[in-house]
N, C-alpha and C positions, 0 to 999 in steps of 0.2 A: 448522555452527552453525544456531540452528533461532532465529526471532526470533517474540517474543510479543506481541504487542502490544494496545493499547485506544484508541481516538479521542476526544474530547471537543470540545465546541463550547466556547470558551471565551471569557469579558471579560474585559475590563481588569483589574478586579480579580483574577478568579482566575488569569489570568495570573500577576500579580504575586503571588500567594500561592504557588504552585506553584514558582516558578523563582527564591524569594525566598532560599535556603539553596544554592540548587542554583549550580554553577560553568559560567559564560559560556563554552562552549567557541570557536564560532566560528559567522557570519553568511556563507551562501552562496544563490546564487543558478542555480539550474539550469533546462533542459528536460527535460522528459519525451514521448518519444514512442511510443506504444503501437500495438500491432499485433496482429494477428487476421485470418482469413479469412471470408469474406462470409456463411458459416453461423455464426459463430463459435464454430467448434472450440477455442478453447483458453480461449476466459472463459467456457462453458458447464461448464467443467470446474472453474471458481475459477481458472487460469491466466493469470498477465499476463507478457508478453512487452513489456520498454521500453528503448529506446535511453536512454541520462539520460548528456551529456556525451562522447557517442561513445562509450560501455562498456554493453556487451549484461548482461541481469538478468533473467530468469527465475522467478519468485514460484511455487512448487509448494503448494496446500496441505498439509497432516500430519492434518488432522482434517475435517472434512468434518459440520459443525454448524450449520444456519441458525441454532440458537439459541445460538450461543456466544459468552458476555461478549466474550471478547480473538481475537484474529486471531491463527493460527498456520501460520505458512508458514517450509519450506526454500530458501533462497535460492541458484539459481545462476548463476555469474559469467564459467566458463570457459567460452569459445564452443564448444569441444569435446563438451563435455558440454551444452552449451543445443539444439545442432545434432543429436545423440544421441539428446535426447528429443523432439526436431521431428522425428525422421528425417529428415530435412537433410542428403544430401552436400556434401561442398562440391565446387562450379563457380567460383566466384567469393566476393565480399565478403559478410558476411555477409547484409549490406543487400537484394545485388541477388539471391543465392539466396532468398528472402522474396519479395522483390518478382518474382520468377520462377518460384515455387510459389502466387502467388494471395494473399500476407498483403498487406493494406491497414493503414494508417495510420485510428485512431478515434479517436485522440484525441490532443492535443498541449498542452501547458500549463506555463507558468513559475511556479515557484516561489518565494520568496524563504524560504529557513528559519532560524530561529535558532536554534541546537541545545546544550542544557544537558546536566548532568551532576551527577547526586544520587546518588550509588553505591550500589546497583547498575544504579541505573535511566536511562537515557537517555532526555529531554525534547526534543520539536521543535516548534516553534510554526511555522504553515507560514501563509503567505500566499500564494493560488496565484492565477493571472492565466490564463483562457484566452482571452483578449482582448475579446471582448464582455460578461464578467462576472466576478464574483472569490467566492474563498470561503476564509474561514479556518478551522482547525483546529489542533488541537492533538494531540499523540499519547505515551503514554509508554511503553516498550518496553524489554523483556527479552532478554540474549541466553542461550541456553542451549546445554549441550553436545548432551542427548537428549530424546526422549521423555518419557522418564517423570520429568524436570524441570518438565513444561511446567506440569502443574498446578497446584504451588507457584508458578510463575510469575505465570500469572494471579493466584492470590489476593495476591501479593505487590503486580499491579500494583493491582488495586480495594482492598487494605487502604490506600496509596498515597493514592488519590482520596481514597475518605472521608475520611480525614485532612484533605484540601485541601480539603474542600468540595465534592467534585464531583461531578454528576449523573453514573452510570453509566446513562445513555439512549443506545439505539443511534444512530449517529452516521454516515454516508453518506463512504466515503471520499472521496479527491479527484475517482476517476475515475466514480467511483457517481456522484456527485455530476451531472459532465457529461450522464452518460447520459441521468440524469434531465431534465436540464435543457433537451438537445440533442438525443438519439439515443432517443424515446422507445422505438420498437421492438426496440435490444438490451436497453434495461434491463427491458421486459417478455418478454424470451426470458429474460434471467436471474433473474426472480423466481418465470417458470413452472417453471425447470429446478431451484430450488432455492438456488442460489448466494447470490442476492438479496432480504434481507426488507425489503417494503414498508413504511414508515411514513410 
């Protein structure tokens, strides 16, 4: 499955307009821990590698667009295949092969999401905490089978917004966010290499 997604900063209000139709799925609360090597070889690439709950995830991009509305990445999950495209034997857990090939921990942050259901679209409104500051967001996303879905996709999600109200203004995801905030040096690696547009 290939997931499409758009970000949005959002209030109160359009909160409540947005998720006003849409079905309460359920309120969870996670970490995220991200990883990469001291060059940073795999977000120079658009690549996040994160632990979230003890289960390894793997984020590949599919398009490779500084200027593109929605976010498009292949998601993977089996360690086998995460370990495949790290070239990664395994020796050990997945944790300590990582931490035995040189990946470092850049970032770590709790969540708090509440996640809706507008069919066909799935809503998350995310509160994230990485302990000295917070930031919220909003996100609405597609899942599709291929390619050449993706693009009805996006217009699917921004016909979506207008509808709601909502500013399609680029929007800094969570861990952009951090970088910005905390790690100014990766996130100016990643707006020289492309990955990352400044605003």
């Amino acid at each position: 499955m290939i997931e499409v997604e758009q970000k949005f900063i959002l209030n109160e209000e359009a909160k409540a307009r947005l998720t006003g139709e849409a079905k309460f799925i359920n309120e969870k609360v996670f970490t995220d821990i991200y990883y990469d090597t001291a060059d940073y070889s795999l977000t120079t690439r658009d690549v996040w590698l994160r632990q979230r709950g003890g289960k390894w995830e793997l984020k590949t991009p599919i398009k490779i667009d500084i200027n593109r509305l929605t976010n498009q990445y292949q998601e993977i999950e089996e360690e086998g295949e995460i370990r495949k495209f790290l070239l990664l034997p395994k020796v050990n857990s997945l944790e300590e092969d990582l931490v035995a090939n040189k990946y470092l921990i850049f970032c770590r942050c709790t969540t708090r999401r509440k996640k809706y259901e507008l069919t066909p679209f799935i809503i998350d409104l995310d509160e994230v905490d990485y302990g000295d500051f917070q930031y919220n967001l909003g996100e609405i996303e597609l899942m599709v089978e291929n390619k050449e879905e993706m693009a009805l996709a996006s217009e699917k999600i921004l016909a979506l917004a207008k509808e709601n109200g909502l500013e399609t203004l680029p929007v800094r995801g969570k861990v952009i966010e951090y970088l910005k905030q905390k790690r100014p040096e990766h996130y100016e690696t990643l707006i020289r290499v492309g990955v990352v547009k400044d605003f």
